[in-house]
LUMGUPA-54820 format. One record per residue: x, y negated, z of N, C-alpha, C in turn; residue in one letter; residue number from 1. Coordinates in Angstrom, 2 decimals, padded with zeros to 5 digits. Each point is the difference from the previous one (the first is absolute). Example, Ala and Ser with C-alpha at 12.3 -4.5 7.8 and 13.67 -1.06 7.14 Angstrom:
% residues 2
REC     npx     npy     npz    capx    capy    capz     cpx     cpy     cpz res   n
REC  013.19  005.69  007.80 -000.89 -001.19  000.00  000.90 -001.20  000.00   A   1
REC -000.35 -001.05 -000.72  000.82 -001.19  000.06 -000.77 -001.09  000.73   S   2
//
This chain:
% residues 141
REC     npx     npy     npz    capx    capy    capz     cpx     cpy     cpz res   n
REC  023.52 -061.98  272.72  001.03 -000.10 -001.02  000.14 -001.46 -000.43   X   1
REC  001.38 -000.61  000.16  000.23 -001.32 -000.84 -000.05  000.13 -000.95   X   2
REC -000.52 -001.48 -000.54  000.31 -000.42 -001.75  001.40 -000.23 -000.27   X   3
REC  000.03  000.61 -000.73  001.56 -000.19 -000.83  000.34 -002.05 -000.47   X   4
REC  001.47  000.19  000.72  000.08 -001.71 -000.43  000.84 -000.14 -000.76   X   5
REC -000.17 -000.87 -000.61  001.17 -000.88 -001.24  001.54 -000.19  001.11   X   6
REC  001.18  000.89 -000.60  001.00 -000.57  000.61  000.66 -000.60 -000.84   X   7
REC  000.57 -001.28  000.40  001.04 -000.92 -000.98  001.06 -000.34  000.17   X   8
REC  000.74  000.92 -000.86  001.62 -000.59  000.60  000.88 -000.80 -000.89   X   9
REC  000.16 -001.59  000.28  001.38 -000.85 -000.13  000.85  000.39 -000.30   X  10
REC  001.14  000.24 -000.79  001.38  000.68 -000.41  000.28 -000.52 -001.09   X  11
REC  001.32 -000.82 -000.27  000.42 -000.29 -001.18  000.85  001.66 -000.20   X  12
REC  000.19  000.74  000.66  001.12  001.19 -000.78 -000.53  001.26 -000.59   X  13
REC -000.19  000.02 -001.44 -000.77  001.08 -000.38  000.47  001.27  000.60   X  14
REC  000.46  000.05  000.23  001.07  001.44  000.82 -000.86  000.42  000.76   X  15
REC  000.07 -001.17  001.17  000.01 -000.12  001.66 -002.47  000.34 -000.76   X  16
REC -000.11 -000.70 -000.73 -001.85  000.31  000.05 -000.11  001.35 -000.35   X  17
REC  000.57  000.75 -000.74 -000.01  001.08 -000.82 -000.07  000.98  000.91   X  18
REC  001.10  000.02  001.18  000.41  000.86  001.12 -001.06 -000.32  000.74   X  19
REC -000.50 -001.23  000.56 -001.43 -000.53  000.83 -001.29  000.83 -000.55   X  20
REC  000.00  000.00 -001.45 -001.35  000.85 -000.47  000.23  001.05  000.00   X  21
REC  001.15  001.03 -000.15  000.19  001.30  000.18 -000.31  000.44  001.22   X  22
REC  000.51 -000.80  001.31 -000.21  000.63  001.41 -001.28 -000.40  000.29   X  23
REC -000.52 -000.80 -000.62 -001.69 -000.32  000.45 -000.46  001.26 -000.41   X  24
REC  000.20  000.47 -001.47 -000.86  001.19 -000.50  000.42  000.93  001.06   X  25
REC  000.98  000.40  000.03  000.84  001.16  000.74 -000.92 -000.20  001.25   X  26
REC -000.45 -000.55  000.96 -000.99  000.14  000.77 -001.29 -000.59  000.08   X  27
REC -000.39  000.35 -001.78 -001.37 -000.64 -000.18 -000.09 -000.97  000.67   X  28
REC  000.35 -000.73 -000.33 -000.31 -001.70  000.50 -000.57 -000.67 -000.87   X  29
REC  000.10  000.28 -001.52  000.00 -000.93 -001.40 -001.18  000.09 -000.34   X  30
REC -000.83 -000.05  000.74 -001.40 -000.32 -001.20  000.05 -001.06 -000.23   X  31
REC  000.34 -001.14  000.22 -000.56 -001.10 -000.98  001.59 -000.83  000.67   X  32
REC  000.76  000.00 -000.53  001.34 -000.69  000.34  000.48 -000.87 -001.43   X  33
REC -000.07 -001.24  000.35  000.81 -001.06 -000.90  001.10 -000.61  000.28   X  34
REC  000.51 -000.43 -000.75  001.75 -000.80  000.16 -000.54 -001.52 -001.17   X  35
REC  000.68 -000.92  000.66  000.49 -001.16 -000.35  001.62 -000.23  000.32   X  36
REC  000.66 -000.74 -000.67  001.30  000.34 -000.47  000.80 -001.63  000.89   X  37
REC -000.71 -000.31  000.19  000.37 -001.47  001.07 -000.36 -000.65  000.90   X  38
REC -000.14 -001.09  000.72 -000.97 -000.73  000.87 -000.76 -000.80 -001.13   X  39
REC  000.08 -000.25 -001.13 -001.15 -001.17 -000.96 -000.95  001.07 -000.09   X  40
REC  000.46  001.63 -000.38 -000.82  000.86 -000.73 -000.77  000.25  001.27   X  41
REC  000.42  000.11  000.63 -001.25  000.46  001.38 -000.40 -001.23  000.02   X  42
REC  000.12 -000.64  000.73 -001.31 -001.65 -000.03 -000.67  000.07 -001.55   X  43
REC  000.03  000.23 -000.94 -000.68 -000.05 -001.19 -001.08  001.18  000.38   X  44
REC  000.86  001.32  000.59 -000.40  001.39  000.18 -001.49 -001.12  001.01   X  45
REC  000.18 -000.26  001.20 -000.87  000.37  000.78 -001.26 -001.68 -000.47   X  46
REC  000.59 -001.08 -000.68 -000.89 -000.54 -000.31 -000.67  000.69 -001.55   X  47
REC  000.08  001.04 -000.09 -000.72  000.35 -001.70  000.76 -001.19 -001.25   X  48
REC  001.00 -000.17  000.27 -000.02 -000.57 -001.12  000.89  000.22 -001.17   X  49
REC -000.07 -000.17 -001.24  000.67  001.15 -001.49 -000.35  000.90  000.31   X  50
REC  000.98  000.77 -000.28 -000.31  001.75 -000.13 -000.68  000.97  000.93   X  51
REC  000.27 -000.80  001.09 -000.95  000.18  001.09 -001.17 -000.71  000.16   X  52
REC -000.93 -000.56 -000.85 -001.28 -000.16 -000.09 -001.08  001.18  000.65   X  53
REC  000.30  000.89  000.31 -001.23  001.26  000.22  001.09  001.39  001.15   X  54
REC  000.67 -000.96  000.52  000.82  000.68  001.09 -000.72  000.33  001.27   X  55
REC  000.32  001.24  000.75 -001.16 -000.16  001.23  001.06 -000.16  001.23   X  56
REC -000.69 -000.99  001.07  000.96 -000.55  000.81  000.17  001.20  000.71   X  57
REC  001.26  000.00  000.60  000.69  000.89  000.72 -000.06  000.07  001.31   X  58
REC -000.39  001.09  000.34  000.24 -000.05  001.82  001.11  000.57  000.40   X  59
REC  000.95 -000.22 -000.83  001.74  000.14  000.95  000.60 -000.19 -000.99   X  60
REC  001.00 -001.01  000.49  001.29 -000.38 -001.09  001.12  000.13  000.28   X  61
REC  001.10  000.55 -000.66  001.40  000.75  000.44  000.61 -000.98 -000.48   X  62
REC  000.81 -000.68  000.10  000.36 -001.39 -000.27  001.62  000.22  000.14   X  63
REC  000.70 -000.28 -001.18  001.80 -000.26  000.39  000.10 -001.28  000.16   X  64
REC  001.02 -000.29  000.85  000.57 -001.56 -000.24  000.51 -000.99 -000.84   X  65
REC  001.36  000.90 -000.68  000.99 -000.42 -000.87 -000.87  000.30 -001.36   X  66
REC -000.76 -001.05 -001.01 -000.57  000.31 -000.98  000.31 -001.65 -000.83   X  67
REC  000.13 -000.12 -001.11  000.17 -000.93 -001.62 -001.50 -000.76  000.73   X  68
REC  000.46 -001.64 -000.86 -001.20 -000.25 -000.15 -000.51 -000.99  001.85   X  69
REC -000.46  000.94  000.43 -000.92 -000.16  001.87  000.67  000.85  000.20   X  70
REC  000.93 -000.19  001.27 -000.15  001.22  001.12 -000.80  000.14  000.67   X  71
REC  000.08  001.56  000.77 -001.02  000.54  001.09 -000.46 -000.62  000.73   X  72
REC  001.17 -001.28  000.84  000.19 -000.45  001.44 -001.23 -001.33 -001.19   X  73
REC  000.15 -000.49 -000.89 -000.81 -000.71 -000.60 -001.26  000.02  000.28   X  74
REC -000.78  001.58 -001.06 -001.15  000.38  000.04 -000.26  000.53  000.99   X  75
REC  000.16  000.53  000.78 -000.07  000.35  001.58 -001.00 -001.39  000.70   X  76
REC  001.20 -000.91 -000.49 -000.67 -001.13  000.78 -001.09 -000.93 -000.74   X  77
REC -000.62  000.28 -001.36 -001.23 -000.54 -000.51 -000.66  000.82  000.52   X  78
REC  000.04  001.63  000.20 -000.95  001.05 -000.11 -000.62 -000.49  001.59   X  79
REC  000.18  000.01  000.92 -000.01 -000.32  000.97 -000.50 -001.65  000.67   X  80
REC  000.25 -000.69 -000.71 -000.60 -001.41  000.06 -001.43 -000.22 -000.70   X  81
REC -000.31  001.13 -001.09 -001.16  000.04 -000.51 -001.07  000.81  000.52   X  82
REC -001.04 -001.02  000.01 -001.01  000.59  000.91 -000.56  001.36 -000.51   X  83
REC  000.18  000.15 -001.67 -000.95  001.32 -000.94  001.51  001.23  000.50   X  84
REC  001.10 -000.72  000.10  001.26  001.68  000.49  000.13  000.46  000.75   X  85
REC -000.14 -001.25  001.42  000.62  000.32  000.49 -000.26  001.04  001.13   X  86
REC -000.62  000.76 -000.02 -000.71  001.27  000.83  000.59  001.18 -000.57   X  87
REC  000.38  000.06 -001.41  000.49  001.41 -000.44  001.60  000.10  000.46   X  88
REC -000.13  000.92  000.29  001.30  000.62  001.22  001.43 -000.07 -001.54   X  89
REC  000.38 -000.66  000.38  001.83 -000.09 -000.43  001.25  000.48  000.43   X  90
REC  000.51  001.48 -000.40  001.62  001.00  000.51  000.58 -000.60 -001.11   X  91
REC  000.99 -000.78  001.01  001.04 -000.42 -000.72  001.16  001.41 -000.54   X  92
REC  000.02  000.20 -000.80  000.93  001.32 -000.56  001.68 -000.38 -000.73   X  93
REC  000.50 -000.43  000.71  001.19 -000.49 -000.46  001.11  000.82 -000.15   X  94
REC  001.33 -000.63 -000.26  001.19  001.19  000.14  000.46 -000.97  000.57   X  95
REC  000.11 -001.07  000.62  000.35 -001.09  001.38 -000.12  000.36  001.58   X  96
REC  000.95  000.07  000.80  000.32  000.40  001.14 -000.15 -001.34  001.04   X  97
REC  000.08 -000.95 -000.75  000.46 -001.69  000.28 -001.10  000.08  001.11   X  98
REC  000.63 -000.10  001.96 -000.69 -000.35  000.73 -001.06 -001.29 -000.62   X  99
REC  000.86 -001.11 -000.70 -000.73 -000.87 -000.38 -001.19 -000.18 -000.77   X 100
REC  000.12  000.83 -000.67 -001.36  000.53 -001.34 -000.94  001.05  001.00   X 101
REC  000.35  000.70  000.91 -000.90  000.58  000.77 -000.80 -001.11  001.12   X 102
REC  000.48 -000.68  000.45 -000.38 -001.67  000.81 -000.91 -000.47 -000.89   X 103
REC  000.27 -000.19 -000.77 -000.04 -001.39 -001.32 -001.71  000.31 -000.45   X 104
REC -000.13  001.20 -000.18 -001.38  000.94 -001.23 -000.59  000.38  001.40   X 105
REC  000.23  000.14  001.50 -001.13  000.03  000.38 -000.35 -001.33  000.68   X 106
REC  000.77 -001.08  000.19 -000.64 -001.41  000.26 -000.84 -000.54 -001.22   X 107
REC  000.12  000.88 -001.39 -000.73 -000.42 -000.96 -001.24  000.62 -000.39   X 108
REC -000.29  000.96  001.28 -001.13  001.12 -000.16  000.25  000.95 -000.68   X 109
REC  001.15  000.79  000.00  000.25  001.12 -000.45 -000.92  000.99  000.88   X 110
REC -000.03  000.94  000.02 -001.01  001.34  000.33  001.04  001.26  000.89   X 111
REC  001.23  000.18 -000.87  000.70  000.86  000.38  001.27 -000.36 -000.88   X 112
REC  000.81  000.41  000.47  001.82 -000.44 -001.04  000.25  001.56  000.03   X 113
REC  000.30  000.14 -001.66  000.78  001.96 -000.11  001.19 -000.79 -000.60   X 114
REC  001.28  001.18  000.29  000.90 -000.03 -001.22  000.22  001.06 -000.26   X 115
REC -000.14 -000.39 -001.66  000.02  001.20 -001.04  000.80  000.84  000.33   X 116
REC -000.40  001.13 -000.16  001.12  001.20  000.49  000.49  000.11 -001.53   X 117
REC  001.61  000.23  000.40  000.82  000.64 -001.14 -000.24  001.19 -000.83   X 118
REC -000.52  001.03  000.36 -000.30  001.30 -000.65 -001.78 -000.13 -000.35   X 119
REC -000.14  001.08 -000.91 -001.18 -000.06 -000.13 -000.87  001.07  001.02   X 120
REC  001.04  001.01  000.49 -000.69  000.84  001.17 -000.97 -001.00  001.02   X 121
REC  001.27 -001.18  000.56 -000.45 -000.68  001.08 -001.04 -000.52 -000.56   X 122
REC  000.08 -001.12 -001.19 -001.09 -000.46 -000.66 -001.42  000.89  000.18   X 123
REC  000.13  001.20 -000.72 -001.40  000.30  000.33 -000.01  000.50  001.74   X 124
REC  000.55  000.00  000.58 -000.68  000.30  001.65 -000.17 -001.67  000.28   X 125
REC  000.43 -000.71 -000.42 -000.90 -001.71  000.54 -000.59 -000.15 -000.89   X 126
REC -000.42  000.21 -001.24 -001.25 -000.10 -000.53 -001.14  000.77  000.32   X 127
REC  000.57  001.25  001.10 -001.28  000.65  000.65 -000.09 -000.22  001.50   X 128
REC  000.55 -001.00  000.23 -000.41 -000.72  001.43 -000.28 -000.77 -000.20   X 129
REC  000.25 -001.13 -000.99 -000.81 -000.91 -000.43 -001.55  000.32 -000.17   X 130
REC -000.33  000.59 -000.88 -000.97  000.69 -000.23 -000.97  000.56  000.94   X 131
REC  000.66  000.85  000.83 -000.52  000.56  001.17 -000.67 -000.99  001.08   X 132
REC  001.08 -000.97 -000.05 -000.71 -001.26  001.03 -001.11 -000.57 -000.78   X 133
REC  000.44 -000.88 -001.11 -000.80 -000.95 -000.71 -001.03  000.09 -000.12   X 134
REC  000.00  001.73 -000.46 -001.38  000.46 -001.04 -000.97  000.83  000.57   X 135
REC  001.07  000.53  001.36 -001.24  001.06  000.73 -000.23 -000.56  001.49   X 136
REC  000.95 -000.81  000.56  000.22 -000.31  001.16 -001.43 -001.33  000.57   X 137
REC  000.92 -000.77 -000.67 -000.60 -001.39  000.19 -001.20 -000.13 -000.55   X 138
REC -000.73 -001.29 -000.20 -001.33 -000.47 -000.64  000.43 -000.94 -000.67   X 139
REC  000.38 -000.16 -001.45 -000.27 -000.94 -000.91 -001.42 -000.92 -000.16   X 140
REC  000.38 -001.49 -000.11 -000.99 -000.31 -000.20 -000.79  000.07 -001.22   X 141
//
């Protein structure tokens, strides 16, 4: 049996996280799932720092692009240049189709590129392939 991991998902759209934590629950995914609301709040998120002082690092991060503040294609590319991130697996989860943003996030060490599905049906069947791969499939480090 795996240990349950910290998932962290990037999203400036309270909407778009709300629907992300519903389909996580909807196939028990959510034991320990956090949101940061930008690219500053995740780099704060994964160096502990403010409010995230006593945060536990994450072994998978669902990451949007288009976010206030840092974008994805931003933090994507600290998370990844840093020697303490850059091993934890990064799905880019966007609502971007842009051949270019699919190019772009994996020359920057992206992991995998999703786009957000429109409904929340679809939503939760790729939050349970996500899942299915991430959490039962593979080996996190």
């Amino acid at each position: 049996m795996k240990k349950p991991i910290t998932i962290l998902v990037a999203d400036d759209d309270s909407d778009d996280r709300d629907m992300i934590r519903e389909a996580l629950e909807e196939n028990r995914l959510a034991k320990d799932v956090r949101f940061v609301v930008d690219g500053e709040d995740l780099m704060d998120y994964l160096h502990r720092r403010g409010r995230h002082s006593d945060a536990p690092q994450p072994g998978l991060i669902l990451l949007d692009l288009n976010m206030p503040k840092k974008d994805g294609r931003e933090a994507l590319r600290e998370i990844k240049s840093n020697p303490e991130f850059r091993r934890i697996p990064v799905v880019v989860l966007t609502t971007s189709k842009a051949e270019e943003d699919v190019s772009r996030t994996y020359s920057l060490g992206s992991n995998s590129f999703v786009t957000k599905p429109v409904t929340f049906g679809s939503l939760v069947s790729t939050m349970r392939e996500l899942g299915r791969y991430w959490l039962e499939t593979v080996e996190l480090p």
